[in-house]
N, C-alpha and C positions, 0 to 999 in steps of 0.2 A: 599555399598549395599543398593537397598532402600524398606524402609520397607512397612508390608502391607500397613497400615494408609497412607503411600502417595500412593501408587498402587491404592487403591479403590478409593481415590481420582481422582487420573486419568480415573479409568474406571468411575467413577459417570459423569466427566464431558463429557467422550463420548458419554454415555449413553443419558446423556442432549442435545448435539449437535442433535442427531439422532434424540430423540423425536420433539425436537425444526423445525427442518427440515420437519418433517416430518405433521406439524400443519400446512403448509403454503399451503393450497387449492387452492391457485391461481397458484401456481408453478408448480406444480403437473398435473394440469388443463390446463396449457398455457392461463391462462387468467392473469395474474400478468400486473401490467397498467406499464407503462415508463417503458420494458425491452428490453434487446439488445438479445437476443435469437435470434428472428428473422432474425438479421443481421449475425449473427456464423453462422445460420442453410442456408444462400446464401452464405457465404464463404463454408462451409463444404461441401455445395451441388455439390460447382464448381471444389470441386477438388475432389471429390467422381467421376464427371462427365470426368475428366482428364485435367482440367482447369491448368495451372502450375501459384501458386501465384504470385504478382507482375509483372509478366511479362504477363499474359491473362488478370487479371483483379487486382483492384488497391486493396488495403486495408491497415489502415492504423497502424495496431502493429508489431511487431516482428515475426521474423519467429518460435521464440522457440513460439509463442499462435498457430499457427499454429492445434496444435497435438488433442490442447483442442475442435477445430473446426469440424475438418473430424471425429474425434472417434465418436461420434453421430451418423453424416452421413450414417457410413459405417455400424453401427448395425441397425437402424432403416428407417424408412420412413412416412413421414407426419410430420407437425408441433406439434400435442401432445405430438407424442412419442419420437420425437427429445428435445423439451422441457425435457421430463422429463429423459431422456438416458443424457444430460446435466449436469442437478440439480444433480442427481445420479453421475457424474461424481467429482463436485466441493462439494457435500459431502464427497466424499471418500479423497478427499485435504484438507479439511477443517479437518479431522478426521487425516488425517497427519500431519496439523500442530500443533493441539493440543499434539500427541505424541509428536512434534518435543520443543515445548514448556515447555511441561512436562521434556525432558531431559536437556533444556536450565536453567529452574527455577531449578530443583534439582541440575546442577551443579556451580548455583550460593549459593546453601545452604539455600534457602528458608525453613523457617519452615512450619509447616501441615497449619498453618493458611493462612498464604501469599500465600502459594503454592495454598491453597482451593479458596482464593478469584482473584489470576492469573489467576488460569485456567479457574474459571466463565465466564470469559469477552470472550474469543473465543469462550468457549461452549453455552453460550448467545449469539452470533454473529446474528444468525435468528431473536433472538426476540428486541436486539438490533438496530439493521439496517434493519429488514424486507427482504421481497423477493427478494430484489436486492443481498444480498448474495451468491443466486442459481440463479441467470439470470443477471450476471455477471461473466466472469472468474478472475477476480483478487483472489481469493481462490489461483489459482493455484502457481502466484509467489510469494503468501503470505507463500505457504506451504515452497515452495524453500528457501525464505527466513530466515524461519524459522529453517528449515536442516541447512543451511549454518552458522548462527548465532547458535544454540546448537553444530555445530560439532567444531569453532571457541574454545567456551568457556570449548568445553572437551580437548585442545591440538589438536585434527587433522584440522590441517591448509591445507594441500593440499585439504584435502576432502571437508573443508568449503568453500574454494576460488572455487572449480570446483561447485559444488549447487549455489555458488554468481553468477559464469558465465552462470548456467541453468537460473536461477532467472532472468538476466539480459539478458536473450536471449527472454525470457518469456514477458516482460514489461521491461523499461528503468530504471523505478525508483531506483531499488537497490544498482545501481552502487553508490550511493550515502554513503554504508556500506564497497566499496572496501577500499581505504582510512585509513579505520580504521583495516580493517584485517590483511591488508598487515604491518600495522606502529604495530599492537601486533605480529604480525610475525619476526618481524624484531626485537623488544625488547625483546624478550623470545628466539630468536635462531640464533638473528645476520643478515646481509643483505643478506647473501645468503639462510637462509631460507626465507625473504622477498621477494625477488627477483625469487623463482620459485613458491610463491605463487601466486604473482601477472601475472606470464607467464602462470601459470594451469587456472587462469581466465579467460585472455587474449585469452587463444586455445581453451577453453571450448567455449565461446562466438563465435568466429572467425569460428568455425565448425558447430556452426547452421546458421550465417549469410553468408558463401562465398559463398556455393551451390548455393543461392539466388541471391546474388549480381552477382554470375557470369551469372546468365541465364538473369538477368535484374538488371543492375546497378542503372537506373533512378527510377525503382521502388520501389529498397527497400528506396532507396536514398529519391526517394520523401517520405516514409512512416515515417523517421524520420523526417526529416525535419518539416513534420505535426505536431508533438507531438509537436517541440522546436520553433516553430514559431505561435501558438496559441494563440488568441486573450484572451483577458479578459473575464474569464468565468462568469457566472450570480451569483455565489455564492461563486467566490473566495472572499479572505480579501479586495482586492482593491474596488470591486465592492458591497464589504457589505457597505463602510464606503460611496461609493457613493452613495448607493438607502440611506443611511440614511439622507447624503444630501439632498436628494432629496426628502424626507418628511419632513426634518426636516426646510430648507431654500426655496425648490420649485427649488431648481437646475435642468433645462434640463436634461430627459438623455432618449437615446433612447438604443434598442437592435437591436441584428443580428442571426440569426441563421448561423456556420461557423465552420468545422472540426469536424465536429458532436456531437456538444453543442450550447447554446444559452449564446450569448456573451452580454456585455454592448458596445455601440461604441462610437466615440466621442473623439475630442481632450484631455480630462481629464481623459477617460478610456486610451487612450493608456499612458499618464502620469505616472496612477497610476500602469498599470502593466510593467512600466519600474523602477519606487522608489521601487514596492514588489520585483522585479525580484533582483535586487541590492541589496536589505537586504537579500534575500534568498542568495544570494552568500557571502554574507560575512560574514552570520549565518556559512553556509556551513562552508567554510575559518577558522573560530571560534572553532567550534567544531575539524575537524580536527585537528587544530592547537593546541588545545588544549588539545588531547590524545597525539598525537603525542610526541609533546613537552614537555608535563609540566606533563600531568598528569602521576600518576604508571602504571605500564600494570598489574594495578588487572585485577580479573575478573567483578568485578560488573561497574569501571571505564568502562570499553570495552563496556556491555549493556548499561550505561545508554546513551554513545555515538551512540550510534547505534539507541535508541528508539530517543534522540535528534536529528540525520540528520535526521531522518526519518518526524519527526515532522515539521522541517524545510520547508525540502521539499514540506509537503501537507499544513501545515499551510498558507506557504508566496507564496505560487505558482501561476501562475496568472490562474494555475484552480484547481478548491476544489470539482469535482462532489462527490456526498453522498457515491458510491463506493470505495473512496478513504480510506474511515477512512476503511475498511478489511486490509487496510496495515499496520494498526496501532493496532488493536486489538488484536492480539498474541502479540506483544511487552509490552503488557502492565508488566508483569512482570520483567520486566526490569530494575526497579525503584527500588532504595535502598534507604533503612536508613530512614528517617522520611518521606520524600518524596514519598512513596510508596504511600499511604492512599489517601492524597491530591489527589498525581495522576491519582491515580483510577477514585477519585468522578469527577475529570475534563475530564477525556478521554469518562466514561460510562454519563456526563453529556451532553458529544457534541455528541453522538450516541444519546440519549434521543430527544436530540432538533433538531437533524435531520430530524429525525422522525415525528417529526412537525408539518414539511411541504412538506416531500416528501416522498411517490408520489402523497400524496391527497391535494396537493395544487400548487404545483406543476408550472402547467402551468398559477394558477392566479398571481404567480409571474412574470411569464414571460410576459405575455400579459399585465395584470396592476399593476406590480411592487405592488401586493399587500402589504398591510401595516404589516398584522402580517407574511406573509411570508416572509418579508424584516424584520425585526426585531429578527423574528430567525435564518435566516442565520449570522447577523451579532451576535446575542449571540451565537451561535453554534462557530464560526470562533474567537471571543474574548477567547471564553473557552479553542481553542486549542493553543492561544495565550497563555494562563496563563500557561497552562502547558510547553509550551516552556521554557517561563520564570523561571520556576521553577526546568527545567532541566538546563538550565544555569546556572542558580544559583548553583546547586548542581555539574556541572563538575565546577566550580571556585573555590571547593571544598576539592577536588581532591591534594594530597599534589606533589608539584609538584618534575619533575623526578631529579635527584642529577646527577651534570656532572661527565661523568668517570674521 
């Protein structure tokens, strides 16, 4: 049962989201600089128009983003009020995930304090990461994510694996958490409860993408193929440690605009985001193999694997856009044991240094690999290093599982 002192907690941090949201004048206004609005409000307009996706016109996420795009469209008209019929929309997900968070931390046992300073970091989310919050949809598979991982850690596995499969129908990322659901699925109730949790995912997914793939194969086809074939982004890891070469020895390096980011190019970029891409898979590999196998199927084991691929993921990826880290900021409670605190200060530290330089510096990194904008990208990308590092550390932790 939980008591009031964590309830008011929760409503304090909704409370916070809202007002927080609600200070961002730009958003509100449609004047927010470097936002993707624009581009949802021609998706949404085209199928408000009776456009059928990927088969009339290209676009390149999943079908489950889809929903986030027309709902605008079809209540309003013009770019203000599509903007802000938007923002309005990934508040109300953003306000989801915080419940969803709120039931994940209370069923890891958080006390009022840890609980108080968890749910800060999503309810901070606006002031942390700015208006890219509301003129991005990643809110949405963040919320999904979050359902799926609190319903995981209360025992309902089917209902978690079907929110994994929304989630991942939403954006690609999450599948990164299957892995782990299906291997606490399997230690807590044997491989047939594994085995139809991972099939409730599998159909969950498969019923937002067929519809798609059957009216245009090549399109949805091309649409991933785009995510997983993406060049070296300007602020992933690979490309921080290059622009610091690149101040720091005068190493060549040029850029590209490509997949709708701004890339580094060059025999050495493509280098570097084949070494990240290779440690990100065997981070991957690691972590899994590591709940899987060795570690208990506590519950806090299960989160802190969950905040670790996740980190993986955006830490080593050959692209880091500032969007990325809303995938991280619910998770922050995740963290146990001495490691919480640390964690904190290094997750709300790479939000911090995000901020930096984007979006008011933005394009002087791109154009002239400016100097302090290249210098916080790579302390930003080093921060979310440490904290990987430090989730590592803590699943090696982890007393391993005892054979039957």
């Amino acid at each position: 049962m939980r008591d009031r002192g964590s309830l008011a907690t929760l409503i304090a941090a909704l409370v916070v989201f809202v007002s927080l949201c609600a200070a961002l004048p730009g958003v509100w206004q449609a004047t927010a600089r470097i936002s993707d609005v624009p581009v949802y409000e021609r998706y949404g307009d085209a199928i408000e128009g009776g456009r059928v996706p990927y088969r009339d016109f290209r676009l390149e996420y999943p079908p489950g983003a889809l929903a986030a795009f027309a709902v605008p469209s079809l209540v309003t008209h013009g770019p203000r009020s599509y903007a802000r019929a938007f923002a309005l929309q990934m508040m109300v997900f953003g306000l989801a995930a915080i419940g969803a968070c709120f039931a994940a931390f209370t069923a890891l046992g958080l006390g009022r304090l840890r609980l108080a300073a968890a749910l800060a970091v999503p309810a901070s989310a606006p002031l942390l990461l700015g208006p890219l919050v509301l003129t991005r949809f990643d809110l949405f598979p963040a919320a999904l994510t979050a359902v799926a991982v609190a319903a995981v850690l209360a025992g309902r596995d089917r209902f978690g694996a079907g929110a994994l499969g929304a989630a991942v129908a939403v954006k690609l990322y999450p599948v990164v958490l299957v892995p782990l659901a299906v291997a606490l699925a399997w230690r807590r109730h044997g491989r047939r409860r594994a085995v139809i949790a991972l099939g409730i995912w599998a159909l969950v997914t498969l019923v937002v993408f067929l519809p798609f793939f059957a009216l245009s194969p090549g399109g949805v086809a091309w649409s991933v193929r785009r995510q997983l074939d993406r060049p070296l982004q300007i602020e992933s890891l690979g490309a921080a440690v290059l622009l610091a070469l690149h101040h720091l020895a005068g190493m060549p390096l040029g850029w590209a605009s490509s997949h709708g980011s701004q890339n580094v190019t060059g025999t050495v970029a493509t280098v570097a985001a084949a070494v990240t891409t290779a440690v990100q898979i065997a981070a991957l590999a690691y972590v899994w193999w590591r709940f899987a196998a060795r570690s208990t199927p506590s519950l806090p084991a299960f989160g802190e694997s969950c905040l670790a691929a996740l980190v993986v993921f955006v830490a080593l990826g050959k692209v880091l856009s500032p969007q990325f880290l809303v995938w991280l900021v619910p998770a922050a409670g995740l963290l146990s044991g001495r490691r919480f605190w640390p964690g904190l200060v290094l997750l709300i530290g790479a939000c911090a240094l995000t901020r930096g330089w984007f979006p008011g510096r933005y394009w002087r990194l791109v154009f002239g690999f400016d100097d302090l904008a290249s210098w916080l990208v790579l302390a930003r990308d080093l921060f979310l290093v440490g904290l990987l590092a430090l989730l590592l550390r803590g699943l090696s932790r982890f007393a391993p599982a005892r054979s039957p």
